[in-house]
C-alpha positions as CSV (number, residue, x, y, z in Angstrom):
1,X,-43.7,-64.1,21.6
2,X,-42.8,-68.2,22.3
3,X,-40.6,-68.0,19.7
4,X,-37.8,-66.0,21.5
5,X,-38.0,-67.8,25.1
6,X,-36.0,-70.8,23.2
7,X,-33.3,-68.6,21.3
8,X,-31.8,-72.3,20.2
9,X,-35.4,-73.4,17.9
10,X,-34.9,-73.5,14.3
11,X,-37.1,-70.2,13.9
12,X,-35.1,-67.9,16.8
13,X,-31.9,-68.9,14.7
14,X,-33.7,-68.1,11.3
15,X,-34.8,-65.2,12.6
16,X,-31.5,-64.0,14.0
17,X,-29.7,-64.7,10.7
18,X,-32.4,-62.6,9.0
19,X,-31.8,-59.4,11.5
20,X,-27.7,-59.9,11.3
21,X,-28.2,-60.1,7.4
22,X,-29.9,-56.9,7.0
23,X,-28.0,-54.8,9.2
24,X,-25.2,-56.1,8.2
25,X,-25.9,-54.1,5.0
26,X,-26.0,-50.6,6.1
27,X,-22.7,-49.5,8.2
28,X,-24.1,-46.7,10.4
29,X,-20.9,-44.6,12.4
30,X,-21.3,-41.2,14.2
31,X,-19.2,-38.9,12.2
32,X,-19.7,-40.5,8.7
33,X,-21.6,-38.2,6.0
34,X,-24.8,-40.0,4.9
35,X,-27.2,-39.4,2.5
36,X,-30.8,-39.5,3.7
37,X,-33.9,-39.3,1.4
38,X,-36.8,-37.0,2.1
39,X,-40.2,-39.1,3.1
40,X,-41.7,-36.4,4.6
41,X,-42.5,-32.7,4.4
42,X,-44.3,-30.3,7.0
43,X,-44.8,-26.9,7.0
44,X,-41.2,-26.3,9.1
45,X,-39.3,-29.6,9.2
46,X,-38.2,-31.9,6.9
47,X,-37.9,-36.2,7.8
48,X,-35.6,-38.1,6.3
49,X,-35.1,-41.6,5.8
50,X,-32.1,-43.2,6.2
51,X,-31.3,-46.8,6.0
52,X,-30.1,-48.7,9.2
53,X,-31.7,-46.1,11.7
54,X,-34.3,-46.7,14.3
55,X,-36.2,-43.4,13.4
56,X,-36.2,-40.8,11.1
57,X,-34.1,-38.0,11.0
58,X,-35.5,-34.8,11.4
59,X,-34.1,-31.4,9.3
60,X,-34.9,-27.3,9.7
61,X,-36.6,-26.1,6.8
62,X,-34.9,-22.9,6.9
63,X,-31.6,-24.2,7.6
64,X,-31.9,-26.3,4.3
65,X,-33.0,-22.4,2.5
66,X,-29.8,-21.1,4.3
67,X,-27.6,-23.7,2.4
68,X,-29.3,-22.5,-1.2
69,X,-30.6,-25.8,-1.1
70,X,-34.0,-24.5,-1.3
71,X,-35.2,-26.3,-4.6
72,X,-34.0,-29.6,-3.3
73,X,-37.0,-30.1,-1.0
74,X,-39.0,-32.3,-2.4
75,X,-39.9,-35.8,-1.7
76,X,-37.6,-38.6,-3.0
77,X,-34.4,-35.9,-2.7
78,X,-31.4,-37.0,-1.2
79,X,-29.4,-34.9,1.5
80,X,-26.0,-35.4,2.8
81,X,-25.9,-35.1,6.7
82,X,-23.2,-35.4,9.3
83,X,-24.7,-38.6,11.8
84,X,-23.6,-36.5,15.0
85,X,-25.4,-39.3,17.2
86,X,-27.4,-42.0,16.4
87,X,-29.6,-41.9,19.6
88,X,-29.5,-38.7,21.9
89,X,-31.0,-38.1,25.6
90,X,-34.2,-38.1,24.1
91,X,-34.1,-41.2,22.0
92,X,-33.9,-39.3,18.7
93,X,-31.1,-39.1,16.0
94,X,-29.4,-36.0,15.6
95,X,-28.0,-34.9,11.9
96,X,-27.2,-32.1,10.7
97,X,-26.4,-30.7,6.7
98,X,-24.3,-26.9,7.1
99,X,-21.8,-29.5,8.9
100,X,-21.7,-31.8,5.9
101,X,-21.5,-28.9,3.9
102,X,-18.9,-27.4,5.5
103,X,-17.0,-30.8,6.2
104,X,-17.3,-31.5,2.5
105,X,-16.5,-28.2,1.1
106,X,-13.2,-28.5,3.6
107,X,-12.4,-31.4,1.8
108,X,-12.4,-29.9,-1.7
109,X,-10.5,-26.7,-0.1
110,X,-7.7,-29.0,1.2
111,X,-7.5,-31.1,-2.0
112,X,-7.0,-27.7,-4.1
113,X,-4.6,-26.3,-1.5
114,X,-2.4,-29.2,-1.8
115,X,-2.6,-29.4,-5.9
116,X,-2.3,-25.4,-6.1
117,X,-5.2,-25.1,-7.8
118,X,-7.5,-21.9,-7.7
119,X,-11.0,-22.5,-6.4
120,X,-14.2,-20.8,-7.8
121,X,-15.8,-18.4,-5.3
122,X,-17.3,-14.6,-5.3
123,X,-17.1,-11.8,-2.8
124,X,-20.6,-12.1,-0.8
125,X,-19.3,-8.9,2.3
126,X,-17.1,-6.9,3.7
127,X,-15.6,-7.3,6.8
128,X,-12.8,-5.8,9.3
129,X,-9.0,-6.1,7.3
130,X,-10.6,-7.7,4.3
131,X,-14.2,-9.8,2.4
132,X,-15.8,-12.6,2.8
133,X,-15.5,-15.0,-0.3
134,X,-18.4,-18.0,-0.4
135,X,-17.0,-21.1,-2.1
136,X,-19.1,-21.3,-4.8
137,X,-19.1,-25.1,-5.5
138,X,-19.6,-26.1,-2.0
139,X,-20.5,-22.4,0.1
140,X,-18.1,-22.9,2.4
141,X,-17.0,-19.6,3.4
142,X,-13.0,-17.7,3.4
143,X,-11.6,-15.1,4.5
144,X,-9.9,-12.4,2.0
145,X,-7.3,-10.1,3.5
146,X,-7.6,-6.5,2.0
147,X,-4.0,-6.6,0.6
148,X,-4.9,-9.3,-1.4
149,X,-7.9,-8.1,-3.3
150,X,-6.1,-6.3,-6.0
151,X,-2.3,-6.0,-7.4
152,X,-3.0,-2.1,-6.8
153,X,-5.2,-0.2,-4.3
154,X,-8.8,0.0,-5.1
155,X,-11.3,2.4,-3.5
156,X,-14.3,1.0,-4.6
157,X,-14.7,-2.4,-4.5
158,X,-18.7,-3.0,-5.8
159,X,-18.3,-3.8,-9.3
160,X,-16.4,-6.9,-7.4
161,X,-19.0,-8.0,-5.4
162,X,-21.5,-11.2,-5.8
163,X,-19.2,-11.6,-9.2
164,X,-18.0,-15.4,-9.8
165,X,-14.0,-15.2,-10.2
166,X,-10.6,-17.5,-9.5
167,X,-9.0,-17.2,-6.3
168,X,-5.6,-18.7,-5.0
169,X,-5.8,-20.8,-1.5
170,X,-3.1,-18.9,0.1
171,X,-3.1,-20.4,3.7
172,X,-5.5,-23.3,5.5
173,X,-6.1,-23.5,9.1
174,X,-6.9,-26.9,9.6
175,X,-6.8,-27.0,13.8
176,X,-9.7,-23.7,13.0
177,X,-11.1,-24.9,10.0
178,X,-10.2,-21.2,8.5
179,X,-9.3,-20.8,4.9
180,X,-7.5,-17.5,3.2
181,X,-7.9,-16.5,-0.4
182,X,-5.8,-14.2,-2.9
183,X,-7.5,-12.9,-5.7
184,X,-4.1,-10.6,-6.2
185,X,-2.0,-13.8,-7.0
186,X,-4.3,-14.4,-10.1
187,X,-4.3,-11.6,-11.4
188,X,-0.1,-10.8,-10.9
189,X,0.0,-14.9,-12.5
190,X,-1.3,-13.3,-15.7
191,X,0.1,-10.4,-15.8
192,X,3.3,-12.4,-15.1
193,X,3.2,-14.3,-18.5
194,X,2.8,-10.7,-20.4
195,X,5.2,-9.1,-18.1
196,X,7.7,-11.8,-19.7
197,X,6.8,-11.1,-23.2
198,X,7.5,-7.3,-22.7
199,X,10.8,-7.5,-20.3
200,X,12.3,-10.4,-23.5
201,X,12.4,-6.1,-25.6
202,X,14.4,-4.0,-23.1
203,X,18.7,-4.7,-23.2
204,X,21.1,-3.4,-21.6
205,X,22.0,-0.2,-22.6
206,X,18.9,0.8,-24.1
207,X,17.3,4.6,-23.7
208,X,14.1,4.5,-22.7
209,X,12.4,8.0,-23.8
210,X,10.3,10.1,-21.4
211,X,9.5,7.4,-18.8
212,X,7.2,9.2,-16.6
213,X,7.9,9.4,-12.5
214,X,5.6,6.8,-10.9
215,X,6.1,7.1,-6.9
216,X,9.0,7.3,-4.4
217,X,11.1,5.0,-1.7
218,X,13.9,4.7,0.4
219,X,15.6,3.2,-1.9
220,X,15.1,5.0,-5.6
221,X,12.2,6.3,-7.7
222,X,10.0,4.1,-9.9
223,X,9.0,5.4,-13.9
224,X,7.1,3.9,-16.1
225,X,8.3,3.6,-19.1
226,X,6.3,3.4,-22.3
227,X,2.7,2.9,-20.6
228,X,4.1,-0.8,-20.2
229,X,6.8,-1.4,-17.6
230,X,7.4,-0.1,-14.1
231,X,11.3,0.2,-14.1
232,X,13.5,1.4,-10.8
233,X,16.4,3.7,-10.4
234,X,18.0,3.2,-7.9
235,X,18.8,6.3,-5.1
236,X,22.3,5.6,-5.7
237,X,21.6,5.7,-9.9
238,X,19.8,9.0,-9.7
239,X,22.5,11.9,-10.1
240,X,26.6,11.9,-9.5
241,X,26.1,14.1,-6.5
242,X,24.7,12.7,-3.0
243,X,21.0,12.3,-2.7
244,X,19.4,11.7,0.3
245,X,15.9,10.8,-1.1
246,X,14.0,10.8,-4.6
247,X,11.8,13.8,-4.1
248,X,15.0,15.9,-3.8
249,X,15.6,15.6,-7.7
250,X,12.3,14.4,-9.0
251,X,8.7,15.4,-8.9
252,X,5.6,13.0,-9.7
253,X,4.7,13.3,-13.0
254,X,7.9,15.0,-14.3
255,X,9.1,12.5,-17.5
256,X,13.0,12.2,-17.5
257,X,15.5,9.7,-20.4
258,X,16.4,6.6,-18.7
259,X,19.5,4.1,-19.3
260,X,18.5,0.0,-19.2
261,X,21.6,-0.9,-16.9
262,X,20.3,-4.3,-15.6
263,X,17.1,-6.7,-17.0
264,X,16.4,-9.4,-14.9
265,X,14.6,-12.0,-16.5
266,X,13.7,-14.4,-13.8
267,X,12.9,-11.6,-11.3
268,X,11.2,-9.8,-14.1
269,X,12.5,-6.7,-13.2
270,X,14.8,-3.8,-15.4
271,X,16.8,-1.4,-13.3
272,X,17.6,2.0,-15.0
273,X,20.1,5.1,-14.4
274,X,19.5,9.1,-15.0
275,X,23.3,9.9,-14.5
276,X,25.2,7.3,-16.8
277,X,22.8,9.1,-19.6
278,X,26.0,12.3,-18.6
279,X,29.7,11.5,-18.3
280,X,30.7,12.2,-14.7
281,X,30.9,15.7,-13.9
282,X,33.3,15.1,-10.7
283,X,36.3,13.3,-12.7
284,X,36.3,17.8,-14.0
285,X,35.3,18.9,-10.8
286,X,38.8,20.9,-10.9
287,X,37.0,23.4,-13.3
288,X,35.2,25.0,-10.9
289,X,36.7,27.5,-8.4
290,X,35.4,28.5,-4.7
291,X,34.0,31.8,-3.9
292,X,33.6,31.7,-7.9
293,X,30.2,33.3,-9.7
294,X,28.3,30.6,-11.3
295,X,24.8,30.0,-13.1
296,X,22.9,27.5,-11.8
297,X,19.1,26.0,-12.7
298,X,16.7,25.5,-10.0
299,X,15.9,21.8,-10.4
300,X,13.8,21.3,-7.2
301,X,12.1,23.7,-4.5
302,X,12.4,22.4,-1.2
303,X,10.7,23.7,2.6
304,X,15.1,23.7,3.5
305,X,15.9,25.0,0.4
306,X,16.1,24.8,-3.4
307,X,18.6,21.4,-5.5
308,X,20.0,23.4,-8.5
309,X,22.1,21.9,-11.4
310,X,25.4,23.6,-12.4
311,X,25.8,21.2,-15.4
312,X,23.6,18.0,-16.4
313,X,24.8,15.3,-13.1
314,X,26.0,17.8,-10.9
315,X,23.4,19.0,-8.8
316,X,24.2,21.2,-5.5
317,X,22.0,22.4,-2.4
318,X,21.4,26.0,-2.5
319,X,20.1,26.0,1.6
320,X,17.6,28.7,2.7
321,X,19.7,30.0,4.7
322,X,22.3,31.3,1.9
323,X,19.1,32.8,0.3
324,X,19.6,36.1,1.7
325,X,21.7,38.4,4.1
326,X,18.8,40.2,6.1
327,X,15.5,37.5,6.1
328,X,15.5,35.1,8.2
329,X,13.7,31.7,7.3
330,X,12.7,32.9,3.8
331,X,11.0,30.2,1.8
332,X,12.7,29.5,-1.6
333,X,9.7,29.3,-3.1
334,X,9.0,33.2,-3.4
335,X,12.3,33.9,-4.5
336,X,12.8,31.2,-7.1
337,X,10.5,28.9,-9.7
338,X,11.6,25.2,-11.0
339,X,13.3,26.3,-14.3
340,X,14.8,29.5,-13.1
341,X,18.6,30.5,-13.6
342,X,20.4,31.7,-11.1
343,X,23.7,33.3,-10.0
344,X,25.5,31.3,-7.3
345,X,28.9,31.1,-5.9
346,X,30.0,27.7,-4.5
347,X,31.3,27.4,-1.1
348,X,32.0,23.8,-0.9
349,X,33.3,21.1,-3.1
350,X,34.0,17.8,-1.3
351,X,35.2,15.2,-4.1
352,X,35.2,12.5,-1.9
353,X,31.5,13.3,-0.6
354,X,30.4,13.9,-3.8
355,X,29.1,17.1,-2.5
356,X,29.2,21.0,-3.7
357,X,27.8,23.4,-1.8
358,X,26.7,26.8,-2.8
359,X,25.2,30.3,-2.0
360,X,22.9,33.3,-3.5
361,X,23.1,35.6,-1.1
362,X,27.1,35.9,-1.8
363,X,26.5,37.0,-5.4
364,X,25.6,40.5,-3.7
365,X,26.9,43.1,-2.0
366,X,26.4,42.3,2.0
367,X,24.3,45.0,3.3
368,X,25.5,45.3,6.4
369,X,28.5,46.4,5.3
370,X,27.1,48.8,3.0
371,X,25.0,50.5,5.7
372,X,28.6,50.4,7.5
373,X,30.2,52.6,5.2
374,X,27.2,55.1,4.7
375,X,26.2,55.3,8.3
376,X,29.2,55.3,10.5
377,X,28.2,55.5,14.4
378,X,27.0,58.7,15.1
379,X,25.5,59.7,11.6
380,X,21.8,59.8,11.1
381,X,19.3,58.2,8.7
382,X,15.7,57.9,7.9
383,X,13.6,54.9,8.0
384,X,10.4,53.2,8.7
385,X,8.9,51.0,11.0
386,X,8.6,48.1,9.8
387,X,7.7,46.0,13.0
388,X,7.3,46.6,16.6
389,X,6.8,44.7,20.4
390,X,6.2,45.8,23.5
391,X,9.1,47.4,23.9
392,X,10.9,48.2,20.8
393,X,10.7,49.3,16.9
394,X,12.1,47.7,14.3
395,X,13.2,50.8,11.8
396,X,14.2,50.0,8.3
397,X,16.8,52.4,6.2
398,X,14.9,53.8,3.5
399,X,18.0,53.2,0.8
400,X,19.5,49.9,2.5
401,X,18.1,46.6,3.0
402,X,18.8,46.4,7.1
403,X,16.7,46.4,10.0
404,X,17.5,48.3,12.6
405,X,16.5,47.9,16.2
406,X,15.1,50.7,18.1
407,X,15.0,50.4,22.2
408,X,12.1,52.0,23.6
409,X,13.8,54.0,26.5
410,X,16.0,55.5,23.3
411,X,12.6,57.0,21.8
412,X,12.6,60.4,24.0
413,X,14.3,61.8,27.2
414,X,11.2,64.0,28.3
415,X,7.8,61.5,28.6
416,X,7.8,57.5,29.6
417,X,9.8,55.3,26.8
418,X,6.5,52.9,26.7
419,X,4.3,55.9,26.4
420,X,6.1,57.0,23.6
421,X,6.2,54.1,21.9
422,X,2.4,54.2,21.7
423,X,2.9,56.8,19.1
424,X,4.4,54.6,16.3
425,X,2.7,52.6,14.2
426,X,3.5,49.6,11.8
427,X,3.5,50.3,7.9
């Protein structure tokens, strides 16, 4: 031990250069990602030596099996660890290798983000809104949101899971270290490039044949037209008279002609027309007559009603209430079937609306009138009950459509009105 009392000798000097030299060497720095080699192996740590240090780093066993880097324990292996400090409370060196997984596998995440490059990674859970995707190349885990999984809804999900497949980085947290994936952009990015090839055969003016109805919106209908294209019409596209909403002309699965009016190339979109397939039947709207007696064809049963079509384009509402003189509420669906023609007479033509109105019940004879003329106050009839309360019938005329209403107290002059109303019974 003389030789470090006089730090100026020849050997303190030598020996300092020697220690300055070999340290120099090795640049040890809390943060920094290191590789340490395995020495040692017991039956649940791992010790690794790493160049520079005082002591060896010590590793979990099952923390390493966690990582899937279960086949790299084995002496002489090398292990990148995040130097959180070089000497602790206790003396010892702390490192650990899920955060120089993690740190590295952010790394490759933000280099891919920022050259929009799709990353390599299967679907390992589910979770709430979305899956869990592990990075395959460095298992660093991502979030995938549920509207991103496919370009159409999928119920079952399985034949998707643990499967190796592209992603798109869609957004990067980097204050949260949270990632977001899109398998839906990959798989619209392809069917982009064929999308292109089959828009480049519609023009405009093309018919497309029996394009089948697809679904509904606010704003039109979408068909799909031959097995190959979603195309829109638009609400305002659909017929020459006012429509609210699609499902007033169209049902799902009905298959209609279409017109190519627009193609959009860069949008990759084709808007169509059902009425510009007919000549506009309000520039002759003059033809028809109010209070006239026309056929019509149900086009469209509705809870309010039934949309029937006096010509091709010129579709009216026939409202449940003009359905009939004496019922109250009836559903157009007993009375009528899509397809059916009917006698109507119109009650309302607006040109500028773009709206004709018309009725059913005015094609026949009103029976309340009728049942005027046969039974003038005073006369009598027969009838049957048809309904009754607590303090009435309801009596209908055995030859005319009417319901008649029959007070209780008017049943009898000798016994109790409610007594005698006992006595009647529904048919």
């Amino acid at each position: 031990m003389e030789i470090f009392k006089d730090l100026s000798s020849p050997a303190s000097k030598e020996f300092e250069k020697l220690l300055n030299s070999q340290l120099s060497k090795v640049n040890i720095e809390e943060g920094k990602i290191i590789n340490g080699k395995i020495n040692k192996i017991t039956e649940k740590f791992v010790f690794l030596f790493i160049e520079g240090l005082k002591s060896e780093p010590v590793l979990d066993i099952n923390e390493l099996k966690s990582m899937g880097l279960g086949e790299k324990i084995k002496i002489g292996e090398s292990i990148p660890v995040l130097l959180e400090k070089i000497e602790d409370k206790n003396g010892e060196v702390l490192v650990s290798a899920s955060k120089a997984q993690k740190i590295k596998g952010w790394d490759t995440l933000v280099e891919a983000y920022e050259k929009n490059e799709p990353i390599m990674g299967k679907i390992t859970s589910k979770c709430k809104g979305g899956c869990i995707v592990e990075h395959i190349d460095t298992g660093s885990l991502m979030f995938l949101p549920g509207s991103q999984i496919s370009d159409k809804p999928l119920k079952d999900i399985s034949h998707l899971m643990n499967e190796p497949q592209k992603f798109a980085l869609i957004k990067l947290d980097k204050v949260r270290g949270n990632a977001c994936v899109s398998r839906r952009e990959i798989i619209s990015s392809f069917k982009k490039e064929d999308k292109a090839k089959i828009i480049e055969k519609y023009k405009v003016g093309d018919v497309i044949k029996n394009a089948e109805v697809k679904g509904y919106s606010s704003f039109g209908c979408f068909f799909n037209a031959n097995n190959e294209l979603d195309v829109l019409v638009h609400l305002q596209e659909i017929s020459y008279s006012r429509v609210n909403h699609p499902d007033e002309v169209f049902n799902i699965g009905e298959k209609h002609d279409l017109k190519v009016i627009t193609v959009d190339k860069e949008k990759l979109q084709v808007g169509c027309s059902v009425k510009q397939l007919s000549p506009d039947p309000f520039e002759h709207i003059e033809n028809y007559e109010l209070k006239k007696s026309y056929k019509a064809k149900v086009v469209k049963i509705m809870d309010f009603g039934a949309f029937c079509e006096l010509e091709p384009g010129l579709t009216t509402l026939l409202h449940s209430s003009e359905l009939s003189w004496t019922k109250k509420n009836v559903s157009a669906k007993k009375m009528f079937k899509v397809g059916d023609e009917i006698d109507c007479v119109i009650t309302e033509i607006d040109k500028d609306k773009r709206r004709v109105a018309i009725s059913h019940r005015l094609t026949q004879e009103n029976p309340f009138n009728s049942f005027e003329k046969k039974y003038p106050i005073g006369s009598n009839f027969e009838g049957s009950v048809v309904n009754k309360n607590d303090y009435s019938l309801f009596v209908k005329a055995d030859d005319i459509d009417v319901d008649t209403f029959l007070h209780c107290n008017d049943l009898t002059y000798l016994n109790n009105g409610e007594e005698e109303l006992t006595k009647y019974k529904k048919r």
